[in-house]
Backbone as XML, in Angstrom:
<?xml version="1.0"?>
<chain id="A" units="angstrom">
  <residue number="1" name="UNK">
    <atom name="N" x="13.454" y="6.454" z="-22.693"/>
    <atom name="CA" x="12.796" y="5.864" z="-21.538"/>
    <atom name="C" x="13.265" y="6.575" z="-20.271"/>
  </residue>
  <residue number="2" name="UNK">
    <atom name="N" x="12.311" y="6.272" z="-19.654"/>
    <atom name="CA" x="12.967" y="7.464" z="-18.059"/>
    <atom name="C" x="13.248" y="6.434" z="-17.208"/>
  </residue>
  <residue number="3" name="UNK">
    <atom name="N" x="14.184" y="6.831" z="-16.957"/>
    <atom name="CA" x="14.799" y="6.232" z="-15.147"/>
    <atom name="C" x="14.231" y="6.205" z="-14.147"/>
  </residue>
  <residue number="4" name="UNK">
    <atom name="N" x="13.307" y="5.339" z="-13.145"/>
    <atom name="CA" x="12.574" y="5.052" z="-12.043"/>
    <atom name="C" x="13.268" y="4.446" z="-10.881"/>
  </residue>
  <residue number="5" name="UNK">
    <atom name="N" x="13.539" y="5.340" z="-9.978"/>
    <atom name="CA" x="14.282" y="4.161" z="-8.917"/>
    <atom name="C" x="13.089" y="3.051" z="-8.435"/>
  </residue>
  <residue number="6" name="UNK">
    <atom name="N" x="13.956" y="1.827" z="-8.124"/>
    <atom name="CA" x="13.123" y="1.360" z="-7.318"/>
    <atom name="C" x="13.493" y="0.747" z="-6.115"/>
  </residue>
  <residue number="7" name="UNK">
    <atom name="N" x="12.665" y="0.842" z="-5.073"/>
    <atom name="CA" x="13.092" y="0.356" z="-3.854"/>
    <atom name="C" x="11.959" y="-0.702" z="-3.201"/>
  </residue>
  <residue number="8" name="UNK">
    <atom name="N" x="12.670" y="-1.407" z="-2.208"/>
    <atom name="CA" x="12.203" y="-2.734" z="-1.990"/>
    <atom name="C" x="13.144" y="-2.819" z="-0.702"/>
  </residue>
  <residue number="9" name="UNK">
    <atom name="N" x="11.990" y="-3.290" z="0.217"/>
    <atom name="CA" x="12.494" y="-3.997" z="1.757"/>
    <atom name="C" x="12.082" y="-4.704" z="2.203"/>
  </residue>
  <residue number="10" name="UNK">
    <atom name="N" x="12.950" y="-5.591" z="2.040"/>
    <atom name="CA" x="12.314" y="-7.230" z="2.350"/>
    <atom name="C" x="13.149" y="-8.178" z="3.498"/>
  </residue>
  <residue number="11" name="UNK">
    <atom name="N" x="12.386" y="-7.520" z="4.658"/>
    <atom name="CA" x="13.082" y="-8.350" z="5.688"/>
    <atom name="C" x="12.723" y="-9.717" z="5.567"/>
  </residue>
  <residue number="12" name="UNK">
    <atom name="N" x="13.605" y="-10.827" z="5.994"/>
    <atom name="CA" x="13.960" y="-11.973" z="5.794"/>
    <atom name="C" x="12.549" y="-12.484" z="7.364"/>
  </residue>
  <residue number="13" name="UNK">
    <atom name="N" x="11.691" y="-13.535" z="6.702"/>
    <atom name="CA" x="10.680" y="-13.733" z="7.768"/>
    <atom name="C" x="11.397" y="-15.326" z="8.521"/>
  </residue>
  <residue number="14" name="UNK">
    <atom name="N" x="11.064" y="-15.609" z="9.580"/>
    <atom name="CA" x="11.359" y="-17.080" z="10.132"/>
    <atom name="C" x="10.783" y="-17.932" z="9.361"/>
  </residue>
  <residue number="15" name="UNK">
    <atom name="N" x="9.249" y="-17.939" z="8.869"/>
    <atom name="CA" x="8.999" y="-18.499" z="8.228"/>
    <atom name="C" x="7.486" y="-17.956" z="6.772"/>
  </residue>
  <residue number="16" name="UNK">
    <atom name="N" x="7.695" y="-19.342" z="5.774"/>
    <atom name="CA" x="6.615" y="-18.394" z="5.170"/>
    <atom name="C" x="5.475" y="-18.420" z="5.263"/>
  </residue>
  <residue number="17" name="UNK">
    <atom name="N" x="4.457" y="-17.106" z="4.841"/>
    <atom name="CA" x="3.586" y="-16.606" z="5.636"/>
    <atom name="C" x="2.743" y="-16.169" z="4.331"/>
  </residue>
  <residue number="18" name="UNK">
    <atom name="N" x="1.476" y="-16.931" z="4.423"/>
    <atom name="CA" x="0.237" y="-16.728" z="3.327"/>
    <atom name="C" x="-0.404" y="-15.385" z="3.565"/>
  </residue>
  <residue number="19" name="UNK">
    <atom name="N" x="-0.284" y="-14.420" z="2.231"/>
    <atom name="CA" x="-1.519" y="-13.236" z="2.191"/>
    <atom name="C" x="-2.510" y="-12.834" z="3.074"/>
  </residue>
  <residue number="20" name="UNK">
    <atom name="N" x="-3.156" y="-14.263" z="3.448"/>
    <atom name="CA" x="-4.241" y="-14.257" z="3.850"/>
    <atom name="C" x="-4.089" y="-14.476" z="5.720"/>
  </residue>
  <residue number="21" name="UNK">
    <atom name="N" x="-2.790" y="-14.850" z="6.265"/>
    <atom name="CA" x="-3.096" y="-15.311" z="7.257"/>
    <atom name="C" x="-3.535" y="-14.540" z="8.321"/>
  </residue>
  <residue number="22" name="UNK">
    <atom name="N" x="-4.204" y="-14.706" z="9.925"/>
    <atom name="CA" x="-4.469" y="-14.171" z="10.629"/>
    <atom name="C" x="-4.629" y="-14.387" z="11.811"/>
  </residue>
  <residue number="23" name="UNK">
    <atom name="N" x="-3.360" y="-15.343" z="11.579"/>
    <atom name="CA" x="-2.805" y="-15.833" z="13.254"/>
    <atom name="C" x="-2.016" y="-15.182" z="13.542"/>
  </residue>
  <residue number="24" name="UNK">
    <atom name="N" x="-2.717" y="-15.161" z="14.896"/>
    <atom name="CA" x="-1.801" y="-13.728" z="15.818"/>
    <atom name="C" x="-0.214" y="-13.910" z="16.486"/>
  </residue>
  <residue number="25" name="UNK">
    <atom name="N" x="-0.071" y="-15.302" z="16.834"/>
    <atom name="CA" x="1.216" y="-15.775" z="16.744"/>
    <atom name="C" x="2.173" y="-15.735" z="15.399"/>
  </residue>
  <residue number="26" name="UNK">
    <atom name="N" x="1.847" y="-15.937" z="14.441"/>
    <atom name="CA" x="2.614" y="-15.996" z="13.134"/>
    <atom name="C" x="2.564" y="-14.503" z="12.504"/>
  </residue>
  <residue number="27" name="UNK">
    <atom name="N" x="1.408" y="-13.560" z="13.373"/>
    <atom name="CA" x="1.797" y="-11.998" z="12.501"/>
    <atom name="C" x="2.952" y="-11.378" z="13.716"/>
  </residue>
  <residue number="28" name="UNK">
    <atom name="N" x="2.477" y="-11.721" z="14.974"/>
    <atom name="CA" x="3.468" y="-11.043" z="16.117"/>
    <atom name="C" x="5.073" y="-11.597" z="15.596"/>
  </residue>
  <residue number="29" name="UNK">
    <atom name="N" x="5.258" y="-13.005" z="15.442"/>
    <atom name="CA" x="6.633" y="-13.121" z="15.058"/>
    <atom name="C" x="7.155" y="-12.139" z="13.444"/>
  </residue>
  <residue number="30" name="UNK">
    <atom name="N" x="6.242" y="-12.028" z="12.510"/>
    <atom name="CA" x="6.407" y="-10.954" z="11.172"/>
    <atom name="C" x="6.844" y="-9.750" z="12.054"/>
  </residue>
  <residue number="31" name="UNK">
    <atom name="N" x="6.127" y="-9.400" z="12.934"/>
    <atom name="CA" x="6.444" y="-8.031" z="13.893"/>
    <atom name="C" x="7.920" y="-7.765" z="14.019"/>
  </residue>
  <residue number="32" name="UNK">
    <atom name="N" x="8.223" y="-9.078" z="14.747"/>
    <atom name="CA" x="9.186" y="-9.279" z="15.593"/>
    <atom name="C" x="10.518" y="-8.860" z="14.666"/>
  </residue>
  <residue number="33" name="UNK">
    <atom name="N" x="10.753" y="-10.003" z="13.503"/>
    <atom name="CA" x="11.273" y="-10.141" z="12.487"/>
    <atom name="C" x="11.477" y="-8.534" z="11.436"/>
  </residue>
  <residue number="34" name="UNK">
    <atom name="N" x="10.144" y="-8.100" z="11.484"/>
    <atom name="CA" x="10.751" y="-6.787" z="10.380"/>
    <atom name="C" x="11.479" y="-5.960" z="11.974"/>
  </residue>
  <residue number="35" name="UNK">
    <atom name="N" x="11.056" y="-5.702" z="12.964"/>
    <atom name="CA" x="11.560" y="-4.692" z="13.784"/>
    <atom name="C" x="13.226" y="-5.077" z="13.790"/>
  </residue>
  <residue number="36" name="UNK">
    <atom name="N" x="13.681" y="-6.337" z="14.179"/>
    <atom name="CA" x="15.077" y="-6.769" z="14.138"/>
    <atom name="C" x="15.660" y="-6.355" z="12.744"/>
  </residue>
  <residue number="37" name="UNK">
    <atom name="N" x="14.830" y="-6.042" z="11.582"/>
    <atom name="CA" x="15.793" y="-6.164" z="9.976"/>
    <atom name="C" x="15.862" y="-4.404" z="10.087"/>
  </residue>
  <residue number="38" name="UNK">
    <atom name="N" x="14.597" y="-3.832" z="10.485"/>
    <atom name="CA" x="14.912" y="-2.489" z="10.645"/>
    <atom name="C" x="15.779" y="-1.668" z="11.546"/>
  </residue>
  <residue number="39" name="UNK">
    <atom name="N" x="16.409" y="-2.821" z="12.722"/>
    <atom name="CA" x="16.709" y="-1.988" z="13.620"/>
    <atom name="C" x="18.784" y="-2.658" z="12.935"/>
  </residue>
  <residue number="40" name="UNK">
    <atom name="N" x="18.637" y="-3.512" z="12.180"/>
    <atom name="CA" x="20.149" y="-3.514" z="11.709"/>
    <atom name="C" x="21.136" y="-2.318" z="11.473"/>
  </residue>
  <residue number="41" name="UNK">
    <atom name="N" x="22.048" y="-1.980" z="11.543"/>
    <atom name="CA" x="22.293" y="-0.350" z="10.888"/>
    <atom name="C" x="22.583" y="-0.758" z="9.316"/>
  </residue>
  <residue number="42" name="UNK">
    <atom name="N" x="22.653" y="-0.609" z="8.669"/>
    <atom name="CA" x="22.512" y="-1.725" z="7.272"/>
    <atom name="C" x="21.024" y="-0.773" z="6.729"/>
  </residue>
  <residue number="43" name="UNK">
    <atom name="N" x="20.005" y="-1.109" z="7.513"/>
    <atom name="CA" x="18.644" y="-1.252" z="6.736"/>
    <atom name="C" x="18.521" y="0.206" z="7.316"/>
  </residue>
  <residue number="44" name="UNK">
    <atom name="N" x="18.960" y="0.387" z="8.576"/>
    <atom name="CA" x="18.270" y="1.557" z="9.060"/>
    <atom name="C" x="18.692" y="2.723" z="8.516"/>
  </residue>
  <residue number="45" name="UNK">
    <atom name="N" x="20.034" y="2.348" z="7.559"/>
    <atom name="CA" x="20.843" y="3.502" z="7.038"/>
    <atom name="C" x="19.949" y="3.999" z="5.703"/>
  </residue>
  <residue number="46" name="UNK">
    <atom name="N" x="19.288" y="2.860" z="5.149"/>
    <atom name="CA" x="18.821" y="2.684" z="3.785"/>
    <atom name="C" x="17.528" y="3.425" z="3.923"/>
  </residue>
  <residue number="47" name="UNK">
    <atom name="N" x="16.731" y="2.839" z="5.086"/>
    <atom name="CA" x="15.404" y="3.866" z="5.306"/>
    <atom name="C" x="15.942" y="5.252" z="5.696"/>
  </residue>
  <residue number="48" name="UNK">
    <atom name="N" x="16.776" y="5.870" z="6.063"/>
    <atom name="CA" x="17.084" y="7.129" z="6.389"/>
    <atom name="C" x="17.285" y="7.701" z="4.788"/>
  </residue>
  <residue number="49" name="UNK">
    <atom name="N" x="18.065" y="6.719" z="4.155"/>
    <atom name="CA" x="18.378" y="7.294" z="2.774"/>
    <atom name="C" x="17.181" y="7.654" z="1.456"/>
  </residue>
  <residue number="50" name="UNK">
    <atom name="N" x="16.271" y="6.734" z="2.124"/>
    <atom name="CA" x="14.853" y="6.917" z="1.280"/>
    <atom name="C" x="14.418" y="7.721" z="1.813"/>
  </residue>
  <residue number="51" name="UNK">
    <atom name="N" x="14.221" y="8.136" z="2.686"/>
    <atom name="CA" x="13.497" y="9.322" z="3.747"/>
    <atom name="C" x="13.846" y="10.821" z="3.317"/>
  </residue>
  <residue number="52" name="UNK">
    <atom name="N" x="15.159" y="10.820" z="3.335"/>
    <atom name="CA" x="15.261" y="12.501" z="2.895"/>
    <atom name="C" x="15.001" y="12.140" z="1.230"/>
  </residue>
  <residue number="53" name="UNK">
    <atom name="N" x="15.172" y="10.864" z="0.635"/>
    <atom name="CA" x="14.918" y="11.635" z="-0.955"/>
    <atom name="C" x="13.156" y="11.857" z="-1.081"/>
  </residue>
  <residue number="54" name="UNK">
    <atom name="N" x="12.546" y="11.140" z="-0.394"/>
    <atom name="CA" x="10.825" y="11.264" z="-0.457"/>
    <atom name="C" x="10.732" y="12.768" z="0.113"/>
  </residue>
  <residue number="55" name="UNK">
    <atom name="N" x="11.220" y="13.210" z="1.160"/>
    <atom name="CA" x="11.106" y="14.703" z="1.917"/>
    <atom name="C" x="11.439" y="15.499" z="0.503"/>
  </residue>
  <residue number="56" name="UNK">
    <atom name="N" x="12.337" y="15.221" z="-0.159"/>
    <atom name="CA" x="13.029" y="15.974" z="-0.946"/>
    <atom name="C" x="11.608" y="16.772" z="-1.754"/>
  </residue>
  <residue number="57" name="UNK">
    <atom name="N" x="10.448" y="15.632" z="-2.481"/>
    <atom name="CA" x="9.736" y="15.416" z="-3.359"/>
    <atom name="C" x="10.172" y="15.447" z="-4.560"/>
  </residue>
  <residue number="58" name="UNK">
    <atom name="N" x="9.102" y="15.685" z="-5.484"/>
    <atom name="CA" x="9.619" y="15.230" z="-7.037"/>
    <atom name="C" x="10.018" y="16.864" z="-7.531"/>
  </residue>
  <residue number="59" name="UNK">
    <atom name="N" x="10.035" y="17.608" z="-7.259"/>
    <atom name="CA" x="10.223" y="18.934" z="-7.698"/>
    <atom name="C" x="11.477" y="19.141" z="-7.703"/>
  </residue>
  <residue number="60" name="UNK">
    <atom name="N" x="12.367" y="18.551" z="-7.264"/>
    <atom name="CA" x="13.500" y="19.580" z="-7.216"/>
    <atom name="C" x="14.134" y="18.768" z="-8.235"/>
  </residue>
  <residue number="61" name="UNK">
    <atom name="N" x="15.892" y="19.308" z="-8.981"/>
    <atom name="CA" x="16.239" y="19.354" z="-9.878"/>
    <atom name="C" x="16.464" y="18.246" z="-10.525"/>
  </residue>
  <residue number="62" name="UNK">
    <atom name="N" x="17.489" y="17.464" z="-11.156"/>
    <atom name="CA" x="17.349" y="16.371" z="-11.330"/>
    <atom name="C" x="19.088" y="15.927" z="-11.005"/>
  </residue>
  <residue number="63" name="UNK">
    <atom name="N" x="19.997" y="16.888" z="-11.169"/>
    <atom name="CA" x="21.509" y="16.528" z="-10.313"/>
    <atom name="C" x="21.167" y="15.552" z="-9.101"/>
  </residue>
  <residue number="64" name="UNK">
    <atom name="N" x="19.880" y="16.356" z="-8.089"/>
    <atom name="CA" x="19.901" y="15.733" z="-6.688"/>
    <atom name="C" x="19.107" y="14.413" z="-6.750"/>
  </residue>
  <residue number="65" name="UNK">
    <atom name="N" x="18.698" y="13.794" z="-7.986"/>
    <atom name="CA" x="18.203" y="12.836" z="-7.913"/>
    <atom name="C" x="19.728" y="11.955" z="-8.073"/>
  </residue>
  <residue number="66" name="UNK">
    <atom name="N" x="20.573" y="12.290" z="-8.803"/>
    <atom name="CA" x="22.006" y="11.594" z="-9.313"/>
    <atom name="C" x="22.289" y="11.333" z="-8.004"/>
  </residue>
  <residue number="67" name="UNK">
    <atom name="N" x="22.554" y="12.641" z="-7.327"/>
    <atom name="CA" x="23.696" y="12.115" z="-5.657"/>
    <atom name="C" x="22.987" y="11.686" z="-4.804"/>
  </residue>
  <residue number="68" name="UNK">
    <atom name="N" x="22.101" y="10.756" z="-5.178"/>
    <atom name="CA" x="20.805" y="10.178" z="-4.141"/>
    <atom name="C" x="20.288" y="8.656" z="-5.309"/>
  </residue>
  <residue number="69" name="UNK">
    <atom name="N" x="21.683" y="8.347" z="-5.984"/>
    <atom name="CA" x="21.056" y="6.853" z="-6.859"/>
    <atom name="C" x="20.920" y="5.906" z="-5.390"/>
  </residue>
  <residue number="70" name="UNK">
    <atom name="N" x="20.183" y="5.185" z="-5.379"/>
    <atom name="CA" x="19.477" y="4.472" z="-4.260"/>
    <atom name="C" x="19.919" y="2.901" z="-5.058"/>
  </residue>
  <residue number="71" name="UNK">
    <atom name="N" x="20.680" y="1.950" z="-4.333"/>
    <atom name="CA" x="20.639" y="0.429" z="-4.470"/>
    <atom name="C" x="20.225" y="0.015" z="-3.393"/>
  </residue>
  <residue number="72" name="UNK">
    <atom name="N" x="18.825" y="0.435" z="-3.408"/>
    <atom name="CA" x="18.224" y="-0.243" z="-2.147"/>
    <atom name="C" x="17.343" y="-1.275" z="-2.042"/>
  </residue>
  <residue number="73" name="UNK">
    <atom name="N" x="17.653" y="-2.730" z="-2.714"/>
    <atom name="CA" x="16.711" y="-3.704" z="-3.161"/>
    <atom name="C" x="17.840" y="-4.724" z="-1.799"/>
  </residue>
  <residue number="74" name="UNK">
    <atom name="N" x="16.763" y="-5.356" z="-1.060"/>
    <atom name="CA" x="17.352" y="-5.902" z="-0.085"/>
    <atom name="C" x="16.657" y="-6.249" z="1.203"/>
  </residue>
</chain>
């Protein structure tokens, strides 16, 4: 079986928030809420860390996939 990283960012919302909704007060606070989880250094370290391995692409060897294991569920 092959090894798939997976990643997941799930900023924490004020409150919960249906698929469907499309109130502009309850998406501006979602706004509000992911910008504060992204701007943590915590999260912002984690999107930097996904960033160069996506730049990287799938081509290169498979060592640099090792020194780039990602626990980025959070």
């Amino acid at each position: 079986m092959r090894e798939v990283s997976f990643l997941r960012f799930s900023p924490l919302l004020a409150e919960n928030v249906p698929l469907d909704c499309v109130d502009e007060r309850v998406l501006e606070k979602m706004r509000q809420d992911t910008k504060s989880y992204i701007k943590t250094p915590e999260h912002f370290n984690r999107i930097k860390r996904v960033a160069s391995v996506l730049k990287a692409g799938p081509y290169v060897k498979p060592d640099f996939w090792e020194d780039k294991k990602l626990m980025l569920v959070g």
